[in-house]
PyMOL Python script that loads the backbone (N, CA, C, O; Angstrom):
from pymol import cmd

cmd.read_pdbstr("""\
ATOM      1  N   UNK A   1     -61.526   2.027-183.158  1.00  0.00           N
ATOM      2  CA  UNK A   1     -61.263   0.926-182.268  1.00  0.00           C
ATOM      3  C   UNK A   1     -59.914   1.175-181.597  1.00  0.00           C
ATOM      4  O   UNK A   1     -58.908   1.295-182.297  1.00  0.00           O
ATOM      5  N   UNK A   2     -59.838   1.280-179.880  1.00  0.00           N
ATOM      6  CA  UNK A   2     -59.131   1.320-179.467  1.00  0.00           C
ATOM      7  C   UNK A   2     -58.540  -0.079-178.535  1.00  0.00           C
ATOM      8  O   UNK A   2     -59.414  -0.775-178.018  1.00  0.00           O
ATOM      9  N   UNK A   3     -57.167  -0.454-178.341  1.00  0.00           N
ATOM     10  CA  UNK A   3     -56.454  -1.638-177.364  1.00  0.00           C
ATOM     11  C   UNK A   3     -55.424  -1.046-176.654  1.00  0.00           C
ATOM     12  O   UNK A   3     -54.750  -0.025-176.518  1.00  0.00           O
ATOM     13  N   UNK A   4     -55.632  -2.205-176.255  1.00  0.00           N
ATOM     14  CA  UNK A   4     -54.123  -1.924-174.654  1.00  0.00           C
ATOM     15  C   UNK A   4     -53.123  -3.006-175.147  1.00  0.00           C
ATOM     16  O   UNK A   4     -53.419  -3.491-176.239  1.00  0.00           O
ATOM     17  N   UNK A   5     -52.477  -3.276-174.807  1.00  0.00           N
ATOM     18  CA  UNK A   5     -51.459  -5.224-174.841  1.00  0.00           C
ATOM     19  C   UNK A   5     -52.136  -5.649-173.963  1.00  0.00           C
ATOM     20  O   UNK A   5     -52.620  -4.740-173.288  1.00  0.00           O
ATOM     21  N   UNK A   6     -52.415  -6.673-173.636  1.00  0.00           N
ATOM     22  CA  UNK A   6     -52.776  -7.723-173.273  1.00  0.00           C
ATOM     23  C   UNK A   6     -54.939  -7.597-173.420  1.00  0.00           C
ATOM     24  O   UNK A   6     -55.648  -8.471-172.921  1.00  0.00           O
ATOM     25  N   UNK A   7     -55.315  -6.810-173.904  1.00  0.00           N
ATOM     26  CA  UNK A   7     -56.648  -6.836-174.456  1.00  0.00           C
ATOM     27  C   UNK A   7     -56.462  -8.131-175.399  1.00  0.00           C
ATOM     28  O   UNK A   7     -55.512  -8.789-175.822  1.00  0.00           O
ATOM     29  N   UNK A   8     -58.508  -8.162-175.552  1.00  0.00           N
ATOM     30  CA  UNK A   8     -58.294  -9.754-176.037  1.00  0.00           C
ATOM     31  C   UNK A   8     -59.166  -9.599-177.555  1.00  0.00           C
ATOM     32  O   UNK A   8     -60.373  -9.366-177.626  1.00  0.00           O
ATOM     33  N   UNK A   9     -58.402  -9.755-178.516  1.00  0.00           N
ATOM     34  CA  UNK A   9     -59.528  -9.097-179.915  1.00  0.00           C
ATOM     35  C   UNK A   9     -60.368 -10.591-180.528  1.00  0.00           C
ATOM     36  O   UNK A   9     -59.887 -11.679-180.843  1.00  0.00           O
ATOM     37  N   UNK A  10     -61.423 -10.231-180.534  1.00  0.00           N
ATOM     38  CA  UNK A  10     -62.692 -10.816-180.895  1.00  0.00           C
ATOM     39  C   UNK A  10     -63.186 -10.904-182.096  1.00  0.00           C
ATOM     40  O   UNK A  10     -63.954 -10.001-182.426  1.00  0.00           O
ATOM     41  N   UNK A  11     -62.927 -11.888-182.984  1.00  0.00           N
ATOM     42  CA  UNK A  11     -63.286 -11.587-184.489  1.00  0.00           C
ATOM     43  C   UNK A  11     -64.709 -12.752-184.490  1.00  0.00           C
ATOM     44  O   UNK A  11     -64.592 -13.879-184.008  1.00  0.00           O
ATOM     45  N   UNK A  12     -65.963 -12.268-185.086  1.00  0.00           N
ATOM     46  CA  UNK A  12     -66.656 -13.148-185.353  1.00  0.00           C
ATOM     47  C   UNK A  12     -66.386 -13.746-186.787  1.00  0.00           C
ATOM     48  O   UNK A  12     -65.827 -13.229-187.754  1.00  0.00           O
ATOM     49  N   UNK A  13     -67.050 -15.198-186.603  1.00  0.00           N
ATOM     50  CA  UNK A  13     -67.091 -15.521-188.159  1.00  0.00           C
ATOM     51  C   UNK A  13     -68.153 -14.511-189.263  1.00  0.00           C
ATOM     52  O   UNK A  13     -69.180 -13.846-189.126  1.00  0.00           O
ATOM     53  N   UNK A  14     -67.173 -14.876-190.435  1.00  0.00           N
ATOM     54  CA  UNK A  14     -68.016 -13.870-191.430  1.00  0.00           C
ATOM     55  C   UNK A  14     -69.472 -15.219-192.022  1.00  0.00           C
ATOM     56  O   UNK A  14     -70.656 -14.966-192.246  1.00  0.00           O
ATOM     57  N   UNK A  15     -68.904 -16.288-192.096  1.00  0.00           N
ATOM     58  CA  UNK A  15     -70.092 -17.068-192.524  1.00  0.00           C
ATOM     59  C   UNK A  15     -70.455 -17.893-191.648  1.00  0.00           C
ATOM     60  O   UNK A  15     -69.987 -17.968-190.512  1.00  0.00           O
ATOM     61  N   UNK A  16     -71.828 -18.973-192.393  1.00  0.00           N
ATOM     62  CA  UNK A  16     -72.559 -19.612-191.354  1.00  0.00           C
ATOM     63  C   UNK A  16     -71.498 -20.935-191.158  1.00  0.00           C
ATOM     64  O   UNK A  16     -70.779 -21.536-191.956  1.00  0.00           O
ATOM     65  N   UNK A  17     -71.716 -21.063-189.935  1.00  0.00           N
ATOM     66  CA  UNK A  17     -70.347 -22.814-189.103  1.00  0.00           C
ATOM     67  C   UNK A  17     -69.072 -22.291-188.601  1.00  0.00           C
ATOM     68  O   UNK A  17     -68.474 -22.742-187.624  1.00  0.00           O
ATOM     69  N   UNK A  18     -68.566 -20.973-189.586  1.00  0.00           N
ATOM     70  CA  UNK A  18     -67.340 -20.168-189.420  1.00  0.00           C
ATOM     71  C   UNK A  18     -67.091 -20.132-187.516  1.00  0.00           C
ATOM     72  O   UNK A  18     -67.960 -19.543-186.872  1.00  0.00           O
ATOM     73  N   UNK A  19     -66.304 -20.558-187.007  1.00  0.00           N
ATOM     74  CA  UNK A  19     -66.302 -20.202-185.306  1.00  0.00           C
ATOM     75  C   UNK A  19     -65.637 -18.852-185.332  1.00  0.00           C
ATOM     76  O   UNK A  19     -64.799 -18.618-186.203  1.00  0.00           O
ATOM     77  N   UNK A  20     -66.030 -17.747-184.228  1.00  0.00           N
ATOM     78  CA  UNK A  20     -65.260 -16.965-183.653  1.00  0.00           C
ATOM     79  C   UNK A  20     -63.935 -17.281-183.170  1.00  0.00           C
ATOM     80  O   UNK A  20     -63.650 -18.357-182.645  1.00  0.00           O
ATOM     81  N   UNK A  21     -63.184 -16.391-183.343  1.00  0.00           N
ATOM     82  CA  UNK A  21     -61.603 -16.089-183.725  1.00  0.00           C
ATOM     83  C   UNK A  21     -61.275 -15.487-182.093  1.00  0.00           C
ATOM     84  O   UNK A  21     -62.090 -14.786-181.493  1.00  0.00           O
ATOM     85  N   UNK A  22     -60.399 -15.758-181.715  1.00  0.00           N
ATOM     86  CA  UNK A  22     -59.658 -14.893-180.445  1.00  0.00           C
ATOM     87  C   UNK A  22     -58.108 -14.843-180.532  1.00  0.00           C
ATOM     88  O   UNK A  22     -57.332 -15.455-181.267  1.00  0.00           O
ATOM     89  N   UNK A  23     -57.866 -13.782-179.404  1.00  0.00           N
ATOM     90  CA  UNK A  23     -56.622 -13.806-179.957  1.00  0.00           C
ATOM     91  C   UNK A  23     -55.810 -12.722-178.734  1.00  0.00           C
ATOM     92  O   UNK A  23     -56.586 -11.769-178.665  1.00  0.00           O
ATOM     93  N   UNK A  24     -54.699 -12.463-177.823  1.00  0.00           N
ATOM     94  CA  UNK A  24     -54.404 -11.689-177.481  1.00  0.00           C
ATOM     95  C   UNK A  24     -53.730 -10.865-177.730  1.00  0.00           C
ATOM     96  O   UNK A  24     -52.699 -11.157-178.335  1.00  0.00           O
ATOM     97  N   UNK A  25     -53.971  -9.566-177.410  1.00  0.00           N
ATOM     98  CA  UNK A  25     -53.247  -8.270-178.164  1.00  0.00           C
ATOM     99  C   UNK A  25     -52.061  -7.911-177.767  1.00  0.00           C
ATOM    100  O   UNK A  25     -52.178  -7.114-176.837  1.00  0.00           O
ATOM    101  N   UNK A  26     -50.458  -8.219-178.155  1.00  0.00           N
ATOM    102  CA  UNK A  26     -49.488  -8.560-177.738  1.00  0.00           C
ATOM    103  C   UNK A  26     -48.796  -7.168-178.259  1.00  0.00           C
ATOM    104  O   UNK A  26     -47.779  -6.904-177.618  1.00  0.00           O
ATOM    105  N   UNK A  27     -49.088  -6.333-179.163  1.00  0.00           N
ATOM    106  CA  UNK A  27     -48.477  -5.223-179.354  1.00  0.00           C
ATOM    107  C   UNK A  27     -49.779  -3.825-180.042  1.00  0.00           C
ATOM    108  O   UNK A  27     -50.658  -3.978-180.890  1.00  0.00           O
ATOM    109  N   UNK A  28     -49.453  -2.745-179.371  1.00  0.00           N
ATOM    110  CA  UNK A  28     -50.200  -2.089-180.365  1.00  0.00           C
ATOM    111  C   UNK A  28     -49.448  -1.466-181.441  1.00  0.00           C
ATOM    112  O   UNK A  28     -48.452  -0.829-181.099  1.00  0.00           O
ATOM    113  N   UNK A  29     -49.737  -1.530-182.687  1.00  0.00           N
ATOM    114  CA  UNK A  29     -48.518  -0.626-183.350  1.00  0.00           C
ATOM    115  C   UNK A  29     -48.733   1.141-183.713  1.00  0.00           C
ATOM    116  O   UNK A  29     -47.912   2.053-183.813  1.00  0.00           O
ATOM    117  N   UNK A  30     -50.431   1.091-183.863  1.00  0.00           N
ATOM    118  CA  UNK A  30     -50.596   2.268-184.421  1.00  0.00           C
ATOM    119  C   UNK A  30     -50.532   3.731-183.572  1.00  0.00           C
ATOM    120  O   UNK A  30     -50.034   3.523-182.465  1.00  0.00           O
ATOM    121  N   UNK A  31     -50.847   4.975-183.749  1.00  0.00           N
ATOM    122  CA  UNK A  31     -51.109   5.717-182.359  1.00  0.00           C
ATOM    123  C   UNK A  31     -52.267   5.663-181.676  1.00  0.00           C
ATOM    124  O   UNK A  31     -53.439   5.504-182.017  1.00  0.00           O
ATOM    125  N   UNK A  32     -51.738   5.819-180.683  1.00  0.00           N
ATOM    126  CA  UNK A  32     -52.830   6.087-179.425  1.00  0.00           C
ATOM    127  C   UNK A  32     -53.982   4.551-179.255  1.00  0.00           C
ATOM    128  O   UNK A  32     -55.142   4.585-178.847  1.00  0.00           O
ATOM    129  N   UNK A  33     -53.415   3.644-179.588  1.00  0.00           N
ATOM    130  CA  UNK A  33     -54.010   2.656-179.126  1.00  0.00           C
ATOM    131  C   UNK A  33     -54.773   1.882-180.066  1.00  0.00           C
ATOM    132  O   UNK A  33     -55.356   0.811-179.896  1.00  0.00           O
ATOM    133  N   UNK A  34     -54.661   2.655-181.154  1.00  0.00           N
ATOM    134  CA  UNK A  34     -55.532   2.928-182.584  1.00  0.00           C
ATOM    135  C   UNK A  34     -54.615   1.296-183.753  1.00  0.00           C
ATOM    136  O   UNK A  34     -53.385   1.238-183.747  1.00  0.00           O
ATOM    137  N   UNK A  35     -55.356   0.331-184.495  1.00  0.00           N
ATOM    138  CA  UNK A  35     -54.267  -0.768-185.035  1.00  0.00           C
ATOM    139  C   UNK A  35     -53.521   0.247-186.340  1.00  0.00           C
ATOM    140  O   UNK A  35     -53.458   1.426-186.689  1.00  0.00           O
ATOM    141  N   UNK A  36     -53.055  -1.056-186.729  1.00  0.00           N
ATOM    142  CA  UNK A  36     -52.529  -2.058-186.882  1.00  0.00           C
ATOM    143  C   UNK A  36     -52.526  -2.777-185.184  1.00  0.00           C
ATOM    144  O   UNK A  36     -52.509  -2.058-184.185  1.00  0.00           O
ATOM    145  N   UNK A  37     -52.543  -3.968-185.137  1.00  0.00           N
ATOM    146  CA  UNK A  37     -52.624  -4.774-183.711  1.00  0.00           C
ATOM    147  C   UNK A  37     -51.598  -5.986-183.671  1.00  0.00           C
ATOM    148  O   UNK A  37     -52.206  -6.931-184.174  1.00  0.00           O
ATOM    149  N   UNK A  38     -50.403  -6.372-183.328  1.00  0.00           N
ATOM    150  CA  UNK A  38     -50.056  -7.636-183.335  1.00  0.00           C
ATOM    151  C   UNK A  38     -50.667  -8.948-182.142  1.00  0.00           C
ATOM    152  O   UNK A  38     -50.734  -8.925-180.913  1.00  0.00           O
ATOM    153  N   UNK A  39     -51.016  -9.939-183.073  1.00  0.00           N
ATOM    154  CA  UNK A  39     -52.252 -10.892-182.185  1.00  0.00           C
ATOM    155  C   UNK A  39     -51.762 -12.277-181.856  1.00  0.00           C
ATOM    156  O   UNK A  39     -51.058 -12.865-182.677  1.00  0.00           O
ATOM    157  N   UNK A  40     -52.160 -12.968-180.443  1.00  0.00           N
ATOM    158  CA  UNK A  40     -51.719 -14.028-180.549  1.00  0.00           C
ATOM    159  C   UNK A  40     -52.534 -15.037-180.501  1.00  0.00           C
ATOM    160  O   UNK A  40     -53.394 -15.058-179.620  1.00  0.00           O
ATOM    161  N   UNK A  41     -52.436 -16.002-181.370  1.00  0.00           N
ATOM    162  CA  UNK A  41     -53.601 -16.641-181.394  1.00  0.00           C
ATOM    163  C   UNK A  41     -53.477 -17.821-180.087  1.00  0.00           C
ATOM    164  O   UNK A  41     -52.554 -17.763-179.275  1.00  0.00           O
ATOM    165  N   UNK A  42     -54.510 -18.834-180.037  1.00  0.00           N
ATOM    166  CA  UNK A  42     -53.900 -19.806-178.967  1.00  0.00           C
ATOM    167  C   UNK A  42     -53.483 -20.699-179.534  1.00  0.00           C
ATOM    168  O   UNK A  42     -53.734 -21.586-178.718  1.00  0.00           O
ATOM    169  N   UNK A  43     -53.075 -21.119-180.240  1.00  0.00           N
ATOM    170  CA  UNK A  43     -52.257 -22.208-180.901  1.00  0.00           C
ATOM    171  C   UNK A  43     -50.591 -21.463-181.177  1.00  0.00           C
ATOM    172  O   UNK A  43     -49.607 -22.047-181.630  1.00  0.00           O
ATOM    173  N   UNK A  44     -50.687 -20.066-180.755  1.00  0.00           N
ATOM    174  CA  UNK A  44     -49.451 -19.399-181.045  1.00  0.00           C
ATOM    175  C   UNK A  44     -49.083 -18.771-182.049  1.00  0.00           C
ATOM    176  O   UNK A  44     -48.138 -17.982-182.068  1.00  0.00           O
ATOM    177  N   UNK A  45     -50.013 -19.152-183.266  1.00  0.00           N
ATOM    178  CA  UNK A  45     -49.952 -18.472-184.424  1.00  0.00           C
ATOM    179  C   UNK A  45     -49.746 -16.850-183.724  1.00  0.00           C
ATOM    180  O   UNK A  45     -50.127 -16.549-182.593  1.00  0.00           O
ATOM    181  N   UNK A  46     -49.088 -15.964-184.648  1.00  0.00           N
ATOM    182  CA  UNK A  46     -48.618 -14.480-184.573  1.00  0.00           C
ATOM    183  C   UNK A  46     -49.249 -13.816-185.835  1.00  0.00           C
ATOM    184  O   UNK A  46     -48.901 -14.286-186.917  1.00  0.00           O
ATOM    185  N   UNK A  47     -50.218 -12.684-185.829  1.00  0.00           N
ATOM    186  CA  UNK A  47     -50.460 -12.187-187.318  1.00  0.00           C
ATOM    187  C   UNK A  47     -50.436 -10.803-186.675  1.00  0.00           C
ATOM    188  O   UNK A  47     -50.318 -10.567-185.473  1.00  0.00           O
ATOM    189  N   UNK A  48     -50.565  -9.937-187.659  1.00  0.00           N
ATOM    190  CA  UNK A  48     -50.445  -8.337-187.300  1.00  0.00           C
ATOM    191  C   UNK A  48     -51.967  -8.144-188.532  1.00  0.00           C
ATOM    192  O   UNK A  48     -51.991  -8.402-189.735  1.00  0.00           O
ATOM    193  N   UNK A  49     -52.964  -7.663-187.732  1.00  0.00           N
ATOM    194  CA  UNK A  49     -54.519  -7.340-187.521  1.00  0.00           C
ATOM    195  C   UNK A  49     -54.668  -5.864-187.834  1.00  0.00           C
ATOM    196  O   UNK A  49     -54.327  -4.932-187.106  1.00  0.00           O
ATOM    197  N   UNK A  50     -55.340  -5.784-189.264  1.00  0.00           N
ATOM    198  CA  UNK A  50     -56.057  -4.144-188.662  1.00  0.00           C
ATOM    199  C   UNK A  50     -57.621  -4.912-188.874  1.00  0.00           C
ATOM    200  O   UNK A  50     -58.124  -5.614-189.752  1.00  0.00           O
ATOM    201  N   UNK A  51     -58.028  -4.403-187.669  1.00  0.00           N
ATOM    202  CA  UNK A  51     -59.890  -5.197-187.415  1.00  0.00           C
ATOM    203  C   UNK A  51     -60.801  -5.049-188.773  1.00  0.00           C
ATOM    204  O   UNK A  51     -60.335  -4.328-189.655  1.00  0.00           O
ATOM    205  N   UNK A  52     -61.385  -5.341-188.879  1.00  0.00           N
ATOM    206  CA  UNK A  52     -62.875  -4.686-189.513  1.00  0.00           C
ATOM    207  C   UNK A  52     -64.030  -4.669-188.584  1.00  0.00           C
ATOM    208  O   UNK A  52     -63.877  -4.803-187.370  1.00  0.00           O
ATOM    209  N   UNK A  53     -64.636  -4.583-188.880  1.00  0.00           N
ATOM    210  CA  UNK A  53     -66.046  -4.039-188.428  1.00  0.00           C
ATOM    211  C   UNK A  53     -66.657  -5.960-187.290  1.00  0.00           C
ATOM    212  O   UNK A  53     -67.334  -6.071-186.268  1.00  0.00           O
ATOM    213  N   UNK A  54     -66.268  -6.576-187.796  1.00  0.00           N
ATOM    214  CA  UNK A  54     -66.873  -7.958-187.312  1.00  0.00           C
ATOM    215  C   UNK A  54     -65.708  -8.065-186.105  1.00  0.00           C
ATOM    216  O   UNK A  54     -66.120  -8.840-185.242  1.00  0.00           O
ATOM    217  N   UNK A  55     -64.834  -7.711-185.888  1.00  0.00           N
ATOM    218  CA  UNK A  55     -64.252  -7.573-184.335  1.00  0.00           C
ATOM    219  C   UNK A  55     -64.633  -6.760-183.640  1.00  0.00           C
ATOM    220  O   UNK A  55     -65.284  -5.765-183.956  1.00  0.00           O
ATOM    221  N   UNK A  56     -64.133  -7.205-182.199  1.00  0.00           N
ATOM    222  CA  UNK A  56     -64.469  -6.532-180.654  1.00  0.00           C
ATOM    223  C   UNK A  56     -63.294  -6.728-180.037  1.00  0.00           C
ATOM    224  O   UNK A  56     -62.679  -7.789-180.142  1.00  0.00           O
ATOM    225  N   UNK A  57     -62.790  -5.501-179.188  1.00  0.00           N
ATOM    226  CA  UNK A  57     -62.321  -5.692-178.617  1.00  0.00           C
ATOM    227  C   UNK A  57     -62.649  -5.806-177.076  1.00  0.00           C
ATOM    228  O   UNK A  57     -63.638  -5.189-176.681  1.00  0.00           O
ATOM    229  N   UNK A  58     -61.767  -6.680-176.000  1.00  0.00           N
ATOM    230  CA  UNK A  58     -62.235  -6.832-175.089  1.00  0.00           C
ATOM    231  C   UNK A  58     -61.046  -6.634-173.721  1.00  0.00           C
ATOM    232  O   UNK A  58     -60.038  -7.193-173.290  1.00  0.00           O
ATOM    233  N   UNK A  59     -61.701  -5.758-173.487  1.00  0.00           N
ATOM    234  CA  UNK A  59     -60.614  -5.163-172.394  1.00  0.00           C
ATOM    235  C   UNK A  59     -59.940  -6.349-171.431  1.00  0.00           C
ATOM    236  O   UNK A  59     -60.584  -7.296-170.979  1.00  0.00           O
ATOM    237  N   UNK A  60     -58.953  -6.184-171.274  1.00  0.00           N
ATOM    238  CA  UNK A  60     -58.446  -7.114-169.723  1.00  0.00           C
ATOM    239  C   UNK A  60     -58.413  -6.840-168.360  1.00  0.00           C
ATOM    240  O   UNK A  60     -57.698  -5.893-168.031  1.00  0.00           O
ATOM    241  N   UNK A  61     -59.155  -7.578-167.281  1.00  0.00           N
ATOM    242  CA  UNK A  61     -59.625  -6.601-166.086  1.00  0.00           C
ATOM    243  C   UNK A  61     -58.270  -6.340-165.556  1.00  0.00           C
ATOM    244  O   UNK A  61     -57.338  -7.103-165.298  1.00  0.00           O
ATOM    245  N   UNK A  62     -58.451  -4.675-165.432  1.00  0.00           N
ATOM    246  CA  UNK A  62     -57.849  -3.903-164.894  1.00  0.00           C
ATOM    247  C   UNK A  62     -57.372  -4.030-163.428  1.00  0.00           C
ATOM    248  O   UNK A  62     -56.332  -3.949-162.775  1.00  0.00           O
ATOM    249  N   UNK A  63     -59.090  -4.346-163.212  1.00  0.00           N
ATOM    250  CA  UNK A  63     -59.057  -4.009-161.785  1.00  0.00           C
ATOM    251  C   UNK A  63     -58.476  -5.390-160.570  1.00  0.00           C
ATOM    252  O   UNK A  63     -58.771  -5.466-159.378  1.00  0.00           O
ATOM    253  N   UNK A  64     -57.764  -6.162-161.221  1.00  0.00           N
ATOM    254  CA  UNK A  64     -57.385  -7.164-160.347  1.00  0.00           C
ATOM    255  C   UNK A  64     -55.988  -6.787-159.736  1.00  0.00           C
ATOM    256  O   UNK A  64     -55.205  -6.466-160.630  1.00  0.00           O
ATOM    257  N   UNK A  65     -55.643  -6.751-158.940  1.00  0.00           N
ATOM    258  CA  UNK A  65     -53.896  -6.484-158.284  1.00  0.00           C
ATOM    259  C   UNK A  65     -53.201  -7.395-158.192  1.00  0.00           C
ATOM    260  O   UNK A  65     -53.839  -8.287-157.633  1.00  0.00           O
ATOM    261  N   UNK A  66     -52.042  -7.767-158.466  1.00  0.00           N
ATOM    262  CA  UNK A  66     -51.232  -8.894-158.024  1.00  0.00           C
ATOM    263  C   UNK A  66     -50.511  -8.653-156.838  1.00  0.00           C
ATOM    264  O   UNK A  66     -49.979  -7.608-156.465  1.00  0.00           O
ATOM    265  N   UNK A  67     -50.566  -9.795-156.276  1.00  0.00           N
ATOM    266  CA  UNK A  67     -50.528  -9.918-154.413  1.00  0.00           C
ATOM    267  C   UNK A  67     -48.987  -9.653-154.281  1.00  0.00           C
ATOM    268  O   UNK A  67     -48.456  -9.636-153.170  1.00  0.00           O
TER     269      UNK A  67
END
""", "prot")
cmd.dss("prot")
cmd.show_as("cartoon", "prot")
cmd.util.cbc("prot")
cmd.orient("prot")
């Protein structure tokens, strides 16, 4: 699993009612893009993430320019 900073990591719940988790990817720590991940949640919570298998990551469009 590879991120950028500002990618958006995707954790599903592991059980049933559990909601999916989000979070933006505010640092990468490991090489080459590879986690440990520092994450921000939207309430602001801060945790440092290595994924498992039930996350996704989700790119941030690239392709937009600022004017």
């Amino acid at each position: 699993m590879r991120a950028n900073t500002g990618d958006r990591l995707l954790v599903h719940g592991r059980v049933v009612g559990e909601h999916d988790r989000e979070a933006e990817i505010v640092e990468v720590l490991g090489p080459d893009g590879e986690p440990p991940f520092r994450v921000r949640f939207d309430d602001g919570h801060e945790a440092v993430m290595s994924p498992g298998p039930d996350s996704v990551v989700q790119e941030r469009d690239r392709t937009k320019r600022h004017a």
